[in-house]
C-alpha positions as CSV (number, residue, x, y, z in Angstrom):
1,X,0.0,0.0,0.0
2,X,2.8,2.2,0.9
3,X,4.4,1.6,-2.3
4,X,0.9,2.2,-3.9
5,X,0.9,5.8,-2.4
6,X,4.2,6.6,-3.1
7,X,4.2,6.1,-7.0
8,X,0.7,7.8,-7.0
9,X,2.3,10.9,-5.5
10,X,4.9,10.9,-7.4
11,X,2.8,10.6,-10.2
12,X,0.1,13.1,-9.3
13,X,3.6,15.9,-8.7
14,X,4.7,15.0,-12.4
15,X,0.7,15.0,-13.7
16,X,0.5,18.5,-11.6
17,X,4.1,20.0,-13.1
18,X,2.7,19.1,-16.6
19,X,-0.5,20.3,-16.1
20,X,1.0,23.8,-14.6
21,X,3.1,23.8,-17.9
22,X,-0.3,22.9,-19.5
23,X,-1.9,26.1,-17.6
24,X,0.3,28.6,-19.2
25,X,0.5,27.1,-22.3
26,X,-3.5,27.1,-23.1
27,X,-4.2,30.5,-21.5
28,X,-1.1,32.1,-23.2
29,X,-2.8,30.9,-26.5
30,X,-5.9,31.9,-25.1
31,X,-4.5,35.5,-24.7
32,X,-3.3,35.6,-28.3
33,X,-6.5,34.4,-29.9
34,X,-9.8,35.7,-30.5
35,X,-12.9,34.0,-28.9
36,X,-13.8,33.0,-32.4
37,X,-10.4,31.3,-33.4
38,X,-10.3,29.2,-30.5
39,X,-13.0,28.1,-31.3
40,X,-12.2,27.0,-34.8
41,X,-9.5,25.1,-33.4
42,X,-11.7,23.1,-31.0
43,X,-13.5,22.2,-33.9
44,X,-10.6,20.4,-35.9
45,X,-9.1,18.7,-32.7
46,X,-12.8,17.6,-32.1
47,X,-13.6,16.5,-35.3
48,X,-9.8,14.7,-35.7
49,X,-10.1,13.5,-32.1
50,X,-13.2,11.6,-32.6
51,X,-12.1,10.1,-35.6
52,X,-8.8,9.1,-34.7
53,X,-10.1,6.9,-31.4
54,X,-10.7,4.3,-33.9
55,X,-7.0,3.6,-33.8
56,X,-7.4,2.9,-30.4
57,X,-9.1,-1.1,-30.8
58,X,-8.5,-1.3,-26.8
59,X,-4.5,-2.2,-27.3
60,X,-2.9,0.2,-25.0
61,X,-5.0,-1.0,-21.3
62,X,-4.8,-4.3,-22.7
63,X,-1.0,-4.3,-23.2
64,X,-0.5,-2.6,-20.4
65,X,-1.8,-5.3,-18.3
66,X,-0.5,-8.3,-20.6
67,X,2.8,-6.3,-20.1
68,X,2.5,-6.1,-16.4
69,X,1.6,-9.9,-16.0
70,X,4.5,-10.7,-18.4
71,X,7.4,-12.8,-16.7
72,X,9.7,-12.6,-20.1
73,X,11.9,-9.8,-20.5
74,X,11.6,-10.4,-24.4
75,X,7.6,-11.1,-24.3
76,X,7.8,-7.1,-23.8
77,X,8.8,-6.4,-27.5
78,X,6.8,-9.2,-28.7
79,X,3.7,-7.7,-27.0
80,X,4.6,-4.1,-28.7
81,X,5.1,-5.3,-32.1
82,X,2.0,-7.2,-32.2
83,X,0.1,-4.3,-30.6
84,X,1.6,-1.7,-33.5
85,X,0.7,-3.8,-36.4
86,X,-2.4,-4.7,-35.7
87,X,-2.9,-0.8,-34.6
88,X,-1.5,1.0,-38.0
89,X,-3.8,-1.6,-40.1
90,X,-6.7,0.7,-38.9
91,X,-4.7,3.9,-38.2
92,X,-3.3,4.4,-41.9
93,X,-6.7,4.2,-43.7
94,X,-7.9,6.3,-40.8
95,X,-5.2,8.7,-41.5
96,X,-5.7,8.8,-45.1
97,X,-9.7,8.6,-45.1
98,X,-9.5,11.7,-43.0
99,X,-6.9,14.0,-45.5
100,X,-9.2,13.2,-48.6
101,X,-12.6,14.1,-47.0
102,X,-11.1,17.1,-45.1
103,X,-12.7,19.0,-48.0
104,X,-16.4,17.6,-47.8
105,X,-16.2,17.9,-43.6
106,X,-15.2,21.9,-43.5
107,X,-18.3,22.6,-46.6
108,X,-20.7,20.5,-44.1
109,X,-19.9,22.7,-40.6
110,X,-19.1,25.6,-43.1
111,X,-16.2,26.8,-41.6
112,X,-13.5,26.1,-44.7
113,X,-10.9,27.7,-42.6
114,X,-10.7,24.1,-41.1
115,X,-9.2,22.5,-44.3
116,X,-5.5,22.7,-43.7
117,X,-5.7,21.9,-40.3
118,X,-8.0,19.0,-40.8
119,X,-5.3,17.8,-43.2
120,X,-2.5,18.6,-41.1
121,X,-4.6,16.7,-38.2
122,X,-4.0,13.6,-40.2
123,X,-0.7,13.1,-39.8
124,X,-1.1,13.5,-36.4
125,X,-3.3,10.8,-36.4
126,X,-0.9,9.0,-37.8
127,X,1.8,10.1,-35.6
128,X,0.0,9.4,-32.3
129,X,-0.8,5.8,-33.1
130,X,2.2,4.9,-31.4
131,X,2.1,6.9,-28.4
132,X,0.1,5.1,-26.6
133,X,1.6,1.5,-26.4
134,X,4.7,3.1,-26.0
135,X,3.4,4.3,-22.6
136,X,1.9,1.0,-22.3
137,X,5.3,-0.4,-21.8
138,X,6.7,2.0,-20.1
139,X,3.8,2.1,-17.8
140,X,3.3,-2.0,-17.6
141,X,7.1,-2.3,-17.0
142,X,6.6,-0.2,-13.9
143,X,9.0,2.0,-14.9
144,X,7.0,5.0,-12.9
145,X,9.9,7.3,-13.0
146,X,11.0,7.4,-16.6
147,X,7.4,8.1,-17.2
148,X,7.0,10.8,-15.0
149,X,10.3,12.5,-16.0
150,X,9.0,12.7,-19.2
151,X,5.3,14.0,-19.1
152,X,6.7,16.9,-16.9
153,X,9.5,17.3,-20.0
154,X,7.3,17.0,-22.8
155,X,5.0,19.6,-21.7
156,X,7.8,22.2,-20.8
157,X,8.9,21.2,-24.4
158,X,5.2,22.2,-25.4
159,X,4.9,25.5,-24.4
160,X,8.7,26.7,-26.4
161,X,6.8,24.8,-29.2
162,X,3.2,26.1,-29.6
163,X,3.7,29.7,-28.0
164,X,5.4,31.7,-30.8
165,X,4.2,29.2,-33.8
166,X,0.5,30.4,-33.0
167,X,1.7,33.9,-32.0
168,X,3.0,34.3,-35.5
169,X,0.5,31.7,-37.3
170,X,-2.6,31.7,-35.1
171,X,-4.9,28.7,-36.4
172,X,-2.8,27.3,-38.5
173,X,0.1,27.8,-36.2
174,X,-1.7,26.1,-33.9
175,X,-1.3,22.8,-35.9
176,X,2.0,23.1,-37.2
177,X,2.9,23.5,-33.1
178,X,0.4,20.3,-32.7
179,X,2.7,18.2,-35.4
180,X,5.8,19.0,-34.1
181,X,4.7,17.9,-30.6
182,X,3.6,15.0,-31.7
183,X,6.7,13.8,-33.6
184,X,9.0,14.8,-31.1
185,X,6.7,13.0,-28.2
186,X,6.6,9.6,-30.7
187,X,11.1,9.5,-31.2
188,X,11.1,9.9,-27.4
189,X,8.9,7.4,-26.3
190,X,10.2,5.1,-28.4
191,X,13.8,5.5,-27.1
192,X,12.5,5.4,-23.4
193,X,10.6,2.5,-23.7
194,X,12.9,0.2,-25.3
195,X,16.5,1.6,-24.0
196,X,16.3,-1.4,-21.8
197,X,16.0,-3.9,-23.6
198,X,18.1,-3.2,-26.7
199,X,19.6,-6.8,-26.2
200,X,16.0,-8.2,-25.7
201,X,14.4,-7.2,-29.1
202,X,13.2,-10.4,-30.6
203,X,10.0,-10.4,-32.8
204,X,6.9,-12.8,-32.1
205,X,6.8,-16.1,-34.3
206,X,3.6,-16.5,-36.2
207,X,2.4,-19.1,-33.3
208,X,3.4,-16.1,-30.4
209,X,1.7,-13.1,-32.4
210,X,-1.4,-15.2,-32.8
211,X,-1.6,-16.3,-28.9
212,X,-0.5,-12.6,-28.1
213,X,-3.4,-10.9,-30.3
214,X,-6.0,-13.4,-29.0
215,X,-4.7,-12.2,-25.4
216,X,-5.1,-8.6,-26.1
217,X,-8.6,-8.9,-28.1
218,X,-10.1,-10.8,-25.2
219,X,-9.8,-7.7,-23.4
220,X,-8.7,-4.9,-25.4
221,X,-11.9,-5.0,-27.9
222,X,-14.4,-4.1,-24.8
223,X,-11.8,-1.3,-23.7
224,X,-12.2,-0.1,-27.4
225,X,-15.8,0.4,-27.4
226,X,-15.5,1.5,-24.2
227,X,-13.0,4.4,-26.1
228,X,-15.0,5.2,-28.6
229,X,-17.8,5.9,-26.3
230,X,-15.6,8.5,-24.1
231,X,-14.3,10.5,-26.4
232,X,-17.5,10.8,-28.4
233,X,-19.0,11.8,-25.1
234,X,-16.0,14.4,-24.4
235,X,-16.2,15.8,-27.9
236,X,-20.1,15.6,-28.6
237,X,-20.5,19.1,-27.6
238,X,-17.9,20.7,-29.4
239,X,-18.8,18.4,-32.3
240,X,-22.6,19.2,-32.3
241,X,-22.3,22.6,-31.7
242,X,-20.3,23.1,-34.6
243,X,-23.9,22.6,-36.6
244,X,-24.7,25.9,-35.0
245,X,-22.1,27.8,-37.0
246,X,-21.4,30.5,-34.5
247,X,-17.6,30.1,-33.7
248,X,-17.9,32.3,-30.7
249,X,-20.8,30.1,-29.4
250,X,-17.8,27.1,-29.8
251,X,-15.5,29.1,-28.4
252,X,-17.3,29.7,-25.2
253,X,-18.1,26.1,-24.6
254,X,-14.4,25.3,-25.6
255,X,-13.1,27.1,-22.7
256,X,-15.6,25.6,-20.3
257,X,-14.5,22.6,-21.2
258,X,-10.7,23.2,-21.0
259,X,-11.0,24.4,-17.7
260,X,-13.7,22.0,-16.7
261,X,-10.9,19.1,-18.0
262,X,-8.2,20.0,-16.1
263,X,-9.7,18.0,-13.4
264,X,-8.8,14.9,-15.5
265,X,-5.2,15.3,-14.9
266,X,-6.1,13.6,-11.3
267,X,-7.5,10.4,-12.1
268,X,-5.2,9.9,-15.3
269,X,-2.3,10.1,-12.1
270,X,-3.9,7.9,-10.0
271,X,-4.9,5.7,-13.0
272,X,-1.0,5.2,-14.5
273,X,-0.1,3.4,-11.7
274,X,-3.3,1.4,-10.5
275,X,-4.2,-0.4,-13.7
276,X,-1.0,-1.9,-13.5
277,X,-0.7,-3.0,-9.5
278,X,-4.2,-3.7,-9.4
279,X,-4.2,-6.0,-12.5
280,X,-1.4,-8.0,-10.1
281,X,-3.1,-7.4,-6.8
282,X,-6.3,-8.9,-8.0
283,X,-4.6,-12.0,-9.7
284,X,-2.8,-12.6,-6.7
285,X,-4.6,-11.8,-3.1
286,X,-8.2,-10.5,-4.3
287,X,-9.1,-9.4,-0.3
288,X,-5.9,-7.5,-0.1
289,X,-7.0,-6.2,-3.7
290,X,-10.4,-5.3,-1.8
291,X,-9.0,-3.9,1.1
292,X,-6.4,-1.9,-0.5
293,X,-9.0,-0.5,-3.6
294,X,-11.2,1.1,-0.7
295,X,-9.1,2.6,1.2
296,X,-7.1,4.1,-2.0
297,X,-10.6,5.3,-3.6
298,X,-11.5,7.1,-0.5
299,X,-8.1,9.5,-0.4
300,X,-8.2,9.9,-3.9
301,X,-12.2,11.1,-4.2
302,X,-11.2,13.4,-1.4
303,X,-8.8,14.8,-3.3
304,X,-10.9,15.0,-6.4
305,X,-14.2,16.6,-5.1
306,X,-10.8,19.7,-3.2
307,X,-9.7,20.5,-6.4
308,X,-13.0,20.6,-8.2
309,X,-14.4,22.9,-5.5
310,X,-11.5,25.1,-5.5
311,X,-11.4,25.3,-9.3
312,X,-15.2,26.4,-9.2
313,X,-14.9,28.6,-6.0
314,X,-12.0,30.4,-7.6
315,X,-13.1,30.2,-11.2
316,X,-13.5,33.8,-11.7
317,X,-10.5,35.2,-9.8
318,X,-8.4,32.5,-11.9
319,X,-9.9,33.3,-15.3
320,X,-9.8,37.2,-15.1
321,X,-6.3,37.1,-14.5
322,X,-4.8,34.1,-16.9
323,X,-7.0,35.7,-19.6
324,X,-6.3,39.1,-18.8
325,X,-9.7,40.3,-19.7
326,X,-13.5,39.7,-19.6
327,X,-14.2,38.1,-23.1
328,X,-14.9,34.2,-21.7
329,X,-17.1,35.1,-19.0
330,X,-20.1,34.0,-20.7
331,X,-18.6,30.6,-19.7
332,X,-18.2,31.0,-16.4
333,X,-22.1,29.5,-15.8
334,X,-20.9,27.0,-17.8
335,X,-18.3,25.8,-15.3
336,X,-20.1,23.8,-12.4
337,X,-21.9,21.9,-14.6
338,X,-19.1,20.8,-16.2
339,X,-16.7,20.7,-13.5
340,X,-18.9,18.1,-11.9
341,X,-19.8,15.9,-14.9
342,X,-15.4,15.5,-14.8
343,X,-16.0,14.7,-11.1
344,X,-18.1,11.8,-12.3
345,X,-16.0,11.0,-15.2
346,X,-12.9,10.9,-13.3
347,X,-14.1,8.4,-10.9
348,X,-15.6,6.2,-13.7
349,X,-11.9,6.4,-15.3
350,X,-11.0,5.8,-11.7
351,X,-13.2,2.4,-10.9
352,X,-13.1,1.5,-14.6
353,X,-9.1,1.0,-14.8
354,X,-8.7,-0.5,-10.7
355,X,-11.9,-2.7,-10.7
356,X,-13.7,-3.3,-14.0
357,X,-10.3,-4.1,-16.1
358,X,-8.7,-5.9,-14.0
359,X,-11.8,-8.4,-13.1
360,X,-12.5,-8.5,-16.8
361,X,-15.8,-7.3,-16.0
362,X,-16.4,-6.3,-19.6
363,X,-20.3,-5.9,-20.3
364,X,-20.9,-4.1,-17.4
365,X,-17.7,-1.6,-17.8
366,X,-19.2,-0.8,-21.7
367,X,-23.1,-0.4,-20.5
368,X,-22.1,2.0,-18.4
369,X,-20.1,4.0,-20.9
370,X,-23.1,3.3,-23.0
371,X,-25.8,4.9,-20.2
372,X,-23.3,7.7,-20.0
373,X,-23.0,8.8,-23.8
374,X,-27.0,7.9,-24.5
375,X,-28.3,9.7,-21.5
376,X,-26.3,12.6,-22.6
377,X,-27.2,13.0,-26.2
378,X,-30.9,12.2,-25.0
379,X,-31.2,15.4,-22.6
380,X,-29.0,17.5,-25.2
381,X,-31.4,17.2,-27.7
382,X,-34.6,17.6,-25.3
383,X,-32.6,20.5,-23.5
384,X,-31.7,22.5,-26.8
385,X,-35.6,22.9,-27.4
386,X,-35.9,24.9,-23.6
387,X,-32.1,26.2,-22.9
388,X,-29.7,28.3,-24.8
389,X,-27.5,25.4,-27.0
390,X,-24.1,25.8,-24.5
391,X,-26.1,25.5,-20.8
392,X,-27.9,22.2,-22.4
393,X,-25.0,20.6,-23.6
394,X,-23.5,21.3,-20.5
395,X,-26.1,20.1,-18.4
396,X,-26.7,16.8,-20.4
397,X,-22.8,16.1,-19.8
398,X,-23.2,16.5,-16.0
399,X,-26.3,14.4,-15.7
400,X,-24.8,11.8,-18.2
401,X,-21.2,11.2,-16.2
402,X,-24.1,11.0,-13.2
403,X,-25.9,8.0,-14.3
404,X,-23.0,6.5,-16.1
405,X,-21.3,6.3,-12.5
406,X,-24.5,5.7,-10.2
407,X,-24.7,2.0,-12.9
408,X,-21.0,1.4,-12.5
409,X,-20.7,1.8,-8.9
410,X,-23.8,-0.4,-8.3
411,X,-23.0,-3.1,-10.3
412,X,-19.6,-3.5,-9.5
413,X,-20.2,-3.2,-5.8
414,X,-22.7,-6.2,-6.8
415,X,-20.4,-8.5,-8.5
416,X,-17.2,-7.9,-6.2
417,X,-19.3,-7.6,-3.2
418,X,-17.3,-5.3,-1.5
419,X,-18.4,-1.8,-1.3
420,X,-16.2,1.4,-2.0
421,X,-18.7,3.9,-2.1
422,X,-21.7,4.8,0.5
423,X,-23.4,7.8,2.5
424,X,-20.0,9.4,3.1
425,X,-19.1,9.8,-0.4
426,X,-22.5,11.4,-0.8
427,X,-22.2,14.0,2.0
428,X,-19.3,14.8,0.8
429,X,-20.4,15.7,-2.5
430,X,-23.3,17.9,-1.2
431,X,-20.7,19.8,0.8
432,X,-18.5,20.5,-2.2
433,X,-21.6,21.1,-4.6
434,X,-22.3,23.7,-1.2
435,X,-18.9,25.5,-0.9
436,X,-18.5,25.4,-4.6
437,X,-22.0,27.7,-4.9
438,X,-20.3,30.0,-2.6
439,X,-17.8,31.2,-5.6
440,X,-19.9,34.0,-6.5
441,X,-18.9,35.9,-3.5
442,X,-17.4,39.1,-5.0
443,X,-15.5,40.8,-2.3
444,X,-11.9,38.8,-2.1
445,X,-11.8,40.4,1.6
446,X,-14.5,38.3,2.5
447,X,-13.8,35.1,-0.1
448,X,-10.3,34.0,0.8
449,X,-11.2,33.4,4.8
450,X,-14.5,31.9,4.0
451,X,-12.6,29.9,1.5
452,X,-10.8,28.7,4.7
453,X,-12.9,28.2,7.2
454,X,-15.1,25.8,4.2
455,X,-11.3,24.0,3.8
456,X,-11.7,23.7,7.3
457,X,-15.0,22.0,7.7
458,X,-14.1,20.2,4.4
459,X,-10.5,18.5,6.3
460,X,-13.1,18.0,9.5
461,X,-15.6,15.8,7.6
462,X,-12.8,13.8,6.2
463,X,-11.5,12.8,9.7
464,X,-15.1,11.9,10.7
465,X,-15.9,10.1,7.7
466,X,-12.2,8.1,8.2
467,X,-11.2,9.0,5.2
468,X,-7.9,10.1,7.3
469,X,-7.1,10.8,10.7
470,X,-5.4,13.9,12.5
471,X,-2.3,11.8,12.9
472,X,-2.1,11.2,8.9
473,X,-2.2,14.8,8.2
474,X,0.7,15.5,10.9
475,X,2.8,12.5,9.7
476,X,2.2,14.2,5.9
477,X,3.0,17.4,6.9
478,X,6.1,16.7,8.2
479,X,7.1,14.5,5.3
480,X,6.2,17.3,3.1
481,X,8.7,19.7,5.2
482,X,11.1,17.0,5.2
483,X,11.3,16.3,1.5
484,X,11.4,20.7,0.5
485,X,14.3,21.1,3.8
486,X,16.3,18.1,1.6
487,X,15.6,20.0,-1.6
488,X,17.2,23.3,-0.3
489,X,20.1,22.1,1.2
């Protein structure tokens, strides 16, 4: 467990450097473009992003855990070579399909500013089908710190990239920046995951890539629809919206959803390291995988449902000075909607990658994904005909994430019979979805110690719900002045 913590710290500090890095890259571009441009960028990444999940066929979770349970040195490369073939048989037409009707997709939204960069989108496609069973190696290797070295790298290495290509290009800047970043991201993966083993390369026989494809499809296939189903659901609004053809009205909802996002960078910290110990724990002591699942999902919801409520509570403060001016207020009602429906999200990413992978509990992990994307285009297109196009898409997200988790939690609970998540968890909630309300306090005088005291009574209910104890905080407190003393000296 202790080794469980440590790597998701260490992870969450990486996750949290790149996402800093992240910070100042987005609202630097922010700053440079209009409302209206942004906009017309979320549009192509949309567009190419739903598209280019196809690629995905469920290979990178499901190598990652056939990596993990691997007791070969050389079954590593063999897993990776059968992964990226099978990948790029999908990814190239993909790639291809999407340069040659880049055309006929920017005269359907009517925006044929989008052209280039769809077409410049494809070979990022192309590029990025790769990435992702690289980190599957790394990641299923265990190799935590090579991993973490790098996100916080690549994302410094982002922001000397994108910032003066879309200061001097703007849109189209944007992509160039995009392609680079992409390349440079593939070369070094690929040297990182496979510096090890430069001895150990050996390719699979006909009889190993046939056992080793059955392996992966057994599993990866359901995490593939499950895939699709996500980033459809993540994009739908951007992607729908686009029908509207107001690119300020996408622009808007584009920056509620970047900020609202941000919350992701969480659960993707916590979930780089649990898919791979939990896929072991569970094969080998399922009650210390029980035990240990619990006790982990209750520190890292706290820590979840803090950040969401600060990012609300502060939203305005944050905005008005990383943008520098007023022009995205209109999405600031935007922002608890959507800051909870990540909430949701992040714990279905959360219980989907420590309990539903690895207990191969595949029709129940997809119908929940299903409920989720369903549900929200269902209450998108009823809301449209009573709310203004960006609140209902907003709203359908949150209420969508909602029942997508409420299924998942219930059925899994079910079929491990164990339970991780109770009344606690929902008084919790109510506080946040409480302080969080309290953002629209105006005088900062009056917002910062209220912001306080709420920390306060929010640290207070975690000690009562035993979620931690007093002597916890203190023993992490004084780690935590420990480790910065060692860093000075």
């Amino acid at each position: 467990m202790k080794s469980l913590e440590k790597w998701q710290i260490i992870s969450f500090i990486s996750r949290a450097v790149a996402m800093s890095f992240g910070i100042v890259q987005s609202f630097i571009i922010l700053r440079i473009l209009t409302v209206g441009e942004w906009g017309v960028i979320q549009l192509v990444v949309s567009i190419g992003s739903a598209l280019g999940i196809y690629q995905h066929l469920g290979l990178a979770s499901a190598s990652n855990r056939e990596i993990a349970a691997s007791e070969k040195k050389t079954d590593v490369f063999k897993i990776f070579v059968t992964s990226v073939s099978v990948r790029y048989l999908v990814t190239i037409p993909l790639s291809v399909g999407l340069f040659l009707l880049s055309p006929k997709i920017a005269q359907t939204y009517g925006f044929p500013e989008i052209l280039n960069p769809l077409r410049i989108f494809s070979g990022i496609i192309f590029l990025q089908g790769v990435q992702a069973i690289l980190n599957a190696v790394i990641s299923g290797t265990k190799r935590f710190k090579e991993l973490f070295i790098f996100q916080a790298v690549i994302a410094l290495a982002s922001v000397v990239i994108y910032v003066p290509l879309v200061f001097k290009y703007k849109i189209m800047g944007f992509f160039y920046a995009n392609f680079i970043h992409e390349f440079l991201k593939s070369v070094t993966l690929l040297v990182i995951a496979f510096k090890p083993y430069v001895k150990k390369l050996k390719l699979p026989t006909k009889q190993e890539f046939i056992t080793i494809f059955r392996e992966l499809f057994s599993l990866g296939m359901s995490i593939y629809i499950v895939k699709i189903l996500v980033i459809n659901w993540e994009k739908a609004g951007t992607n729908l919206l686009g029908f509207v053809k107001d690119a300020e009205i996408l622009g808007i909802y584009a920056f509620a959803l970047l900020y609202s996002k941000k919350l992701m960078h969480v659960s993707d910290a916590i979930t780089d390291v649990n898919l791979p110990v939990f896929s072991e724990k569970y094969v080998k002591n399922i009650e210390e995988f029980k035990s240990m699942f619990a006790q982990n999902f209750n520190r890292v919801y706290a820590m979840i449902l803090f950040f969401a409520m600060s990012a609300i509570y502060w939203a305005y403060e944050l905005i008005t000075v990383l943008i520098g001016s007023d022009k995205y207020n209109d999405a600031l009602p935007l922002l608890p909607p959507m800051v909870f429906a990540f909430i949701f999200f992040s714990l279905i990413n959360i219980i989907k990658s420590s309990l539903a992978i690895p207990a191969k509990l595949v029709k129940e992990m997809i119908l929940g994904f299903v409920i989720m994307f369903i549900s929200t285009l269902g209450i998108y297109v009823f809301g449209r005909t009573v709310l203004v196009p960006t609140y209902a898409m907003s709203y359908a997200m949150l209420v969508g994430a909602m029942l997508g988790f409420c299924y998942l939690t219930f059925l899994l609970q079910k079929k491990l019979k164990f339970s991780f998540f109770d009344k606690t968890h929902i008084l919790l909630l109510i506080q946040v979805l409480v302080i969080s309300n309290m953002g629209h306090i105006q005088d900062f005088y009056i917002k910062l110690p209220a912001y306080l005291v709420f920390i306060a009574f929010y640290t207070w209910s975690l000690v009562i719900s035993k979620y931690t104890s007093v002597d916890e905080m203190k023993a992490a407190l004084v780690k935590s002045i420990g480790f910065i003393k060692r860093k000075k000296q």
